[in-house]
C-alpha positions, 0 to 999 in steps of 0.5 A: 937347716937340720939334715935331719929334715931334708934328705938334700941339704942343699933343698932349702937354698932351692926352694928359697931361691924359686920363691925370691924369683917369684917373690922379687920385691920380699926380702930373701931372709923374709922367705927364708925364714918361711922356709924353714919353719914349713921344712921343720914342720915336716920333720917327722915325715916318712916320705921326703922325696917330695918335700921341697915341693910341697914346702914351696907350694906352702910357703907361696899360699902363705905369702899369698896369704900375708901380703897384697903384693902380687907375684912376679908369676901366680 
């Protein structure tokens, strides 16, 4: 994960592991990879203060999305 993304480095870990929390039954490396691709969509963002939110909330739509196996918590 580039630092140039996210001004907190140690976001991304963060966020992956709130998603494998409501996620348990998906590989971690499944939700890191979803992760990643929506933190470096932002990378062009003015306002980051935010963005480890807004990237959660991306990546659970789209493993909703992806899979028919329900969260641990909708």
């Amino acid at each position: 994960m580039n630092a140039e993304v996210t001004p907190d480095p140690e976001a991304p870990g963060r966020v992956v592991e709130a998603l494998r929390q409501r996620w348990p039954q998906l590989p971690v490396a499944v939700i890191a990879q979803h992760v990643a691709q929506v933190f470096a969509a932002f990378t062009n963002a003015t306002v980051r203060d935010f963005l480890p939110v807004l990237v959660e909330r991306e990546v659970h739509r789209r493993l909703l999305a992806s899979t028919r196996i329900p969260s641990a918590r909708s």
